[in-house]
C-alpha positions in Angstrom: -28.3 74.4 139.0 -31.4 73.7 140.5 -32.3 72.2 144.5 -32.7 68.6 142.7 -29.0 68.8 143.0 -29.0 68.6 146.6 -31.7 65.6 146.4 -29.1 64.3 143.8 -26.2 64.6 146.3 -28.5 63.4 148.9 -29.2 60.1 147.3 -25.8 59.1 146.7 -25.2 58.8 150.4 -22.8 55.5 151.2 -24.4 52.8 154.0 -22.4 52.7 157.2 -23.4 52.6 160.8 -25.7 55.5 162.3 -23.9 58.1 163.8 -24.5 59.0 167.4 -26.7 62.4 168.2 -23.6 63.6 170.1 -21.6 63.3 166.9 -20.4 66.2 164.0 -19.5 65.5 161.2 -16.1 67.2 160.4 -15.3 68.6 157.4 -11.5 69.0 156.8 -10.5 72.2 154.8 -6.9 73.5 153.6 -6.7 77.6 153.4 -9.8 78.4 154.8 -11.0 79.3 158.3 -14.8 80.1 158.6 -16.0 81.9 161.6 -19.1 82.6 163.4 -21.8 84.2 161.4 -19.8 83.9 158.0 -21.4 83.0 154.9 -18.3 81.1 152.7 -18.7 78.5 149.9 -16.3 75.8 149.8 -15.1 73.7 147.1 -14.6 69.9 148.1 -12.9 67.2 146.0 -11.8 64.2 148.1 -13.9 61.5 148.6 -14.3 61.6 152.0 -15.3 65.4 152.5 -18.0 64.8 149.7 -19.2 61.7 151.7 -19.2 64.0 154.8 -21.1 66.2 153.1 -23.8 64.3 151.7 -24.3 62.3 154.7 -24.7 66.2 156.2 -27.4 66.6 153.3 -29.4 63.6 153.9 -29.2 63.6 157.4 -29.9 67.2 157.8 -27.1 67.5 160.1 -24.7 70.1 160.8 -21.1 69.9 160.0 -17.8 70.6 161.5 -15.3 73.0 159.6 -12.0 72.0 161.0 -8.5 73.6 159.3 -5.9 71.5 158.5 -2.6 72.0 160.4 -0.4 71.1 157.2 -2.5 71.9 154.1 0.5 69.4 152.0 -1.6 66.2 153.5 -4.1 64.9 151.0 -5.9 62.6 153.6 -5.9 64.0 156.8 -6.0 62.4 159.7 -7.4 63.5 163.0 -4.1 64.5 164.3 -3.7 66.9 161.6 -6.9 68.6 162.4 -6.7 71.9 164.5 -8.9 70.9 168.2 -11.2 74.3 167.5 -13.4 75.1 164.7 -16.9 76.2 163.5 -20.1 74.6 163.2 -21.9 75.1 160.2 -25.1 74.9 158.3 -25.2 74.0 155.0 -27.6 76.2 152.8 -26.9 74.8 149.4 -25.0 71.9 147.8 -24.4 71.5 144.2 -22.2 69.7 141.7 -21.0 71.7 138.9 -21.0 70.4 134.9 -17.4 69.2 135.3 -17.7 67.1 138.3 -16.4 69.4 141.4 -18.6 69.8 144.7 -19.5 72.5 146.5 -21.1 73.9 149.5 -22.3 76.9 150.9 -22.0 77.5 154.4 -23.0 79.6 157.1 -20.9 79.8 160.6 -23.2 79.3 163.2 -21.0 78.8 166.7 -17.7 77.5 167.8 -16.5 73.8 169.2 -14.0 72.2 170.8 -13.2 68.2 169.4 -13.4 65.8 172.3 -13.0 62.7 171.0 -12.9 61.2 166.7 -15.0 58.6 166.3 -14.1 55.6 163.7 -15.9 53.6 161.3 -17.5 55.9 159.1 -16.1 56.9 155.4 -15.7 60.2 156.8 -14.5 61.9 160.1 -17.0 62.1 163.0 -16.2 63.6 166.6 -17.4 64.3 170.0 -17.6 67.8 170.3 -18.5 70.5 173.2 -19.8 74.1 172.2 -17.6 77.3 173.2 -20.1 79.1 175.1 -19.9 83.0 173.4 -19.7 84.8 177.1 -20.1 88.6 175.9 -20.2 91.5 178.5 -20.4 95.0 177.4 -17.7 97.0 179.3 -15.9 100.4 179.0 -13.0 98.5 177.6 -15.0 96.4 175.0 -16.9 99.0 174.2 -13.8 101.0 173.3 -12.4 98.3 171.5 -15.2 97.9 169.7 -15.4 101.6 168.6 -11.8 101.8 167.8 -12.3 98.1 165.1 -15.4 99.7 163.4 -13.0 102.9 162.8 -9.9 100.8 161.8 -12.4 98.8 159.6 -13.5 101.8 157.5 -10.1 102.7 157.0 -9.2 99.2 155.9 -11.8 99.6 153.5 -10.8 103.1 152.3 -7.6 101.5 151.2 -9.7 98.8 149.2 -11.8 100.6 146.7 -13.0 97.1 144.8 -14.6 96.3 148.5 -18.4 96.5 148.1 -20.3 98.5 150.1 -22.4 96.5 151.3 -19.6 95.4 153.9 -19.2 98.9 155.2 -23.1 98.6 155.6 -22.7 94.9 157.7 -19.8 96.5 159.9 -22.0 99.4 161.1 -25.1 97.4 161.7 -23.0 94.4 164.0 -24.0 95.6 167.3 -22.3 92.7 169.2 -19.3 92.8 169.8 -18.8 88.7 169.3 -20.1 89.0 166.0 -18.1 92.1 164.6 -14.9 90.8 165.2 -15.9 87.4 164.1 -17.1 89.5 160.6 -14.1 91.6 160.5 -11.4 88.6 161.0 -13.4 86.2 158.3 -13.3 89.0 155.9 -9.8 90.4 156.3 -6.6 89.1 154.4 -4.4 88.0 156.5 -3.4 84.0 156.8 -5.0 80.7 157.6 -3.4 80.2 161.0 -3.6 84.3 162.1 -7.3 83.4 161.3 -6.7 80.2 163.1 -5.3 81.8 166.6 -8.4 84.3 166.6 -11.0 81.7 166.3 -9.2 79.9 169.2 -9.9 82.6 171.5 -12.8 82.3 173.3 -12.1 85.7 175.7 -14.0 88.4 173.1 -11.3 91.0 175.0 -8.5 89.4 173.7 -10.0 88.2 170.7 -10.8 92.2 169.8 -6.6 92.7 170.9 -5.7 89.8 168.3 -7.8 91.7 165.4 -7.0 95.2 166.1 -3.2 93.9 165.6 -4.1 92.4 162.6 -6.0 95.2 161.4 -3.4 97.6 162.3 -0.7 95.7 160.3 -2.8 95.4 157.3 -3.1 98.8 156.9 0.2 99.6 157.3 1.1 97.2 154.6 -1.7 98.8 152.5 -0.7 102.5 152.9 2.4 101.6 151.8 1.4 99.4 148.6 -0.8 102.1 147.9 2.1 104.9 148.1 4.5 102.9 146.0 1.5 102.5 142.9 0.9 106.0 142.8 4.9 106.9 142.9 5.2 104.2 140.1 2.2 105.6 138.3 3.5 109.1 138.8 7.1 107.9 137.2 4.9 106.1 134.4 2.9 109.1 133.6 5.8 111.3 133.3 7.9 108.8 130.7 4.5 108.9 129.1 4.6 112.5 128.7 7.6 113.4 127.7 7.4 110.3 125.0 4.7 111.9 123.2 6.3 115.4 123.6 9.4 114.1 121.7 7.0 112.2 119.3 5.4 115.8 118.9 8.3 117.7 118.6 10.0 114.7 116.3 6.5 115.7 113.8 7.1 119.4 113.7 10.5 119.5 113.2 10.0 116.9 110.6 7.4 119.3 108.9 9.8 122.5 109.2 12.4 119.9 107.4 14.6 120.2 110.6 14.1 116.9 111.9 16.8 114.8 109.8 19.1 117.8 109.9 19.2 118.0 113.3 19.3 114.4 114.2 22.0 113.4 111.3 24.0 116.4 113.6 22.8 114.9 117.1 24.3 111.6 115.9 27.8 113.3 114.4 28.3 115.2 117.5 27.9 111.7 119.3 30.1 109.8 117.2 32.7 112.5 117.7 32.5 112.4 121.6 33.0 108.8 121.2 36.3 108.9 119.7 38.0 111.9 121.0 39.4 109.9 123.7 37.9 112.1 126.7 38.3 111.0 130.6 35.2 110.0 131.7 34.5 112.9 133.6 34.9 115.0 130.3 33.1 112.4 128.6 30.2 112.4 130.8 29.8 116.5 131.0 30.0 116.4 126.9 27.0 113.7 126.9 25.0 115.3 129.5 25.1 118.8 127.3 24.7 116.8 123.9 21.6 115.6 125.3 20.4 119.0 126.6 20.9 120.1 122.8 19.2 117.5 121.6 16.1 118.4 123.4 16.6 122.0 122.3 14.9 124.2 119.7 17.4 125.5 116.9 16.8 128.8 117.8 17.0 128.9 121.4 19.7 131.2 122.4 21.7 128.4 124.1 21.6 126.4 121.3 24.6 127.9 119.6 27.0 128.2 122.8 26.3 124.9 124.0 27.5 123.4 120.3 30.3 125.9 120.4 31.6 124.1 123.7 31.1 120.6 122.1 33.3 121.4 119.6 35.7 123.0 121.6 35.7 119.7 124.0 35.8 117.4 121.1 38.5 119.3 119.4 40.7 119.9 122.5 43.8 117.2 122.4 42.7 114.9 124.8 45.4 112.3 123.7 48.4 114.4 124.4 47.2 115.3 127.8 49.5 112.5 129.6 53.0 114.2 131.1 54.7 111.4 128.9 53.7 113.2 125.5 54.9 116.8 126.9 58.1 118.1 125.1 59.1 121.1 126.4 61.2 122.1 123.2 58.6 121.2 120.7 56.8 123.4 123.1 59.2 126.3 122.7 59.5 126.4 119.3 55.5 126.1 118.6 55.1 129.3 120.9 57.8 130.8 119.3 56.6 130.3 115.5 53.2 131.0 116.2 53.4 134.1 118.7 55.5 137.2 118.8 56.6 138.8 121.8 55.2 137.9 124.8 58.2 136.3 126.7 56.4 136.3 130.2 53.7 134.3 128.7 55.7 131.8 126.9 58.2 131.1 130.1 55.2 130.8 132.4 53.6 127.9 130.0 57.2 126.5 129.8 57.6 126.2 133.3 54.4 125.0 133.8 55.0 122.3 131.6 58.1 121.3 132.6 57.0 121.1 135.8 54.2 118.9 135.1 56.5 116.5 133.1 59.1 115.9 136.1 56.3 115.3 138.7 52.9 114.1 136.8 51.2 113.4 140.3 51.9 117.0 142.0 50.0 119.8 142.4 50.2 122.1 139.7 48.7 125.9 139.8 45.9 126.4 137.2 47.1 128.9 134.3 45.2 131.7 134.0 45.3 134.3 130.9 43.0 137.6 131.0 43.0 139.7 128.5 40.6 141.2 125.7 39.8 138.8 122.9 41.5 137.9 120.0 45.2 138.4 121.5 46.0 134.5 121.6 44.6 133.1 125.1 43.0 129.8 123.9 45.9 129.3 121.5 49.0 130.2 123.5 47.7 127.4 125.8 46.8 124.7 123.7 48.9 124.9 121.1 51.9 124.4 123.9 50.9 121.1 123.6 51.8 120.6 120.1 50.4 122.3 117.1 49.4 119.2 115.2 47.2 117.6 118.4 45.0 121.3 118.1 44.2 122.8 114.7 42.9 126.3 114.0 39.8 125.6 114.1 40.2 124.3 117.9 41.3 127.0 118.7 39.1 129.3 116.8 36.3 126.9 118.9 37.7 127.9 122.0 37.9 131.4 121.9 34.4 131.8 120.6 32.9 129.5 123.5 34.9 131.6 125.5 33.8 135.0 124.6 30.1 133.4 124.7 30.5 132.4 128.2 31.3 136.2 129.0 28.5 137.8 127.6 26.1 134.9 129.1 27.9 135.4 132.7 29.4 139.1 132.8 32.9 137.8 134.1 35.7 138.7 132.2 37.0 136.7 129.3 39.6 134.3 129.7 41.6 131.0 129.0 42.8 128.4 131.7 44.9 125.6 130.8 42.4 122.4 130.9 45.1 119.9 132.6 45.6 121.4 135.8 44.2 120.8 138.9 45.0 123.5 141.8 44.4 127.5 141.7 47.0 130.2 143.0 
């Protein structure tokens, strides 16, 4: 767009009485609050701020930036108009191919609106200057030092900040002007922006933006902490997706891929219906996963699907003191073991005890001996020989004995459905 724009816009101005020399014309904006020394375009759309600012054009005049208390109100008014803004210079006006406006500003002070004058297809006030009163003291000075610093670290936090801003920051040497910079720059919103520019004392006006600051960066530390924990967590499920995608290859190249998994999804089935507490059911999901992500030939590979099996094959159903019969009981130890008459009345006690009081504490039953003499099966096949079969049995006692050898402690079989020691 060339300057013929701004001769355009200039042109188009409406006839209405001329405004007084003591007069601004006041632009009204929504979001936007443009301070001292700040450089901002604005986009304008009603018909009264594009009147405003071509009568600035032709006229050559300066013109008011005033924020709008409610940004809902389509046609402000003068009482929804903040008292303080910025006067600005308007360095380029153009109209874009699809009909919007739009101005490019630069902040040049601050005013106070006395009075709104009437008549004109725009707003117009009476305004008086806020004199900039700036003295250097130990306190300002510190101030100052301690917003460039603040300032950097804002824009540490902010790599897509340019660096030409870090550039303007260090050569500000007043101190009216840096915080004016740093508080037109910084995101924080329309009426914290609002407050600053109200403050004429540069003392307090440095307090107000070192809070700001302060708060920003806070809030940026932390946004910045929570990415990189949720690009750690990505970056992780990334990698171990493409390490199972790896490992799903090989093993499908070594033709143990569909073996394994056709096994992986038996075992699971299984689980599902043995009818396990969910404690049990939990433990045997957590170790069927563990397997999963196992090699074949790891050495654990074998006892962990030895314990499986013993869990899936273990009579979870005839666990409840209602299914115990103590004669059934009798005669299964009796049939299936000879001798051991200590062993047999312990388990018989133990289970009649359990059937009169299901809700007391029973002592755990413990058998240590060597293997092969009957452990695993005196104690589960107490329960009833057609809940366990051999092979439950024959599961047990060799997750048993594997446990030994990986641990060192002495083989043994404990009763599953108790729940105190002696």
């Amino acid at each position: 767009m060339s300057d013929a724009t701004v001769q355009d816009a200039a042109s188009k101005g409406e006839t209405h009485p001329a405004l007084p020399q003591d007069a601004l014309i006041i632009l009204p904006v929504r979001q936007t609050v443009l301070f001292p020394g700040i450089m901002l375009p604005l986009a304008i759309g009603r018909p009264s701020s594009i009147a405003a600012a071509q009568e600035a054009v032709r006229a050559e005049r300066m013109l008011g930036v005033l924020l709008q208390t409610d940004p809902a109100v389509e046609e402000p008014k003068p009482e929804h108009l903040h008292k303080v803004g910025t006067v600005a210079r308007i360095l380029r006006y153009v109209t874009s191919h699809d009909g919007t406006h739009h101005v490019i500003c630069q902040g040049v002070r601050r005013f106070r609106v006395v009075e709104f004058i009437l008549g004109f297809p725009f707003l117009a006030a009476r305004v008086e200057e806020i004199a900039a009163a700036e003295v250097l003291t130990p306190e300002v000075e510190a101030r100052v030092n301690l917003l460039r610093e603040r300032a950097r670290e804002a824009i540490q936090l902010l790599p897509s900040v340019p660096p030409e801003v870090a550039a303007a920051i260090d050569q500000l040497d007043s101190a009216s002007a840096l915080v004016d910079f740093i508080a037109g720059i910084s995101d924080v919103p329309p009426a914290e922006k609002q407050a600053v520019l109200e403050t004429s004392d540069v003392k307090e006006r440095l307090d107000k933006v070192l809070a700001l600051l302060a708060h920003r960066i806070e809030v940026l530390k932390l946004t910045k902490q929570i990415g990189e924990q949720t690009q750690q967590s990505l970056s992780s499920q990334q990698r171990e997706h493409i390490l199972r995608e790896q490992l799903r290859h090989i093993q499908k190249e070594l033709g143990e891929g569909d073996e394994k998994s056709a096994e992986i999804a038996d075992l699971r089935e299984q689980i599902e219906k043995a009818g396990m507490p969910k404690e049990a059911e939990d433990q045997a999901k957590k170790e069927l996963r563990r397997l999963e992500r196992m090699p074949e030939a790891s050495p654990e590979y074998g006892m962990i699907r030895s314990y499986l099996d013993w869990l899936i094959e273990l009579p979870w159903s005839k666990l409840s003191p209602d299914a115990i019969d103590v004669a059934e009981a009798r005669r299964i130890l009796d049939e299936d073991h000879y001798g051991l008459p200590k062993v047999k009345r312990r388990i018989l006690e133990y289970l009649a005890v359990r059937k009169l009081n299901p809700e007391g504490k029973s002592p755990i039953l413990c058998f240590v001996g060597p293997p092969g003499v009957g452990k695993t099966c005196s104690g589960i096949r107490s329960r009833g020989r057609s809940a366990a079969s051999s092979s439950a049995c024959r599961s047990a006692a060799s997750a048993t004995r594997l446990r030994s050898a990986a641990t060192g402690v002495p083989t043994s079989a404990r009763y599953p459905a108790a729940s105190s020691r002696t």
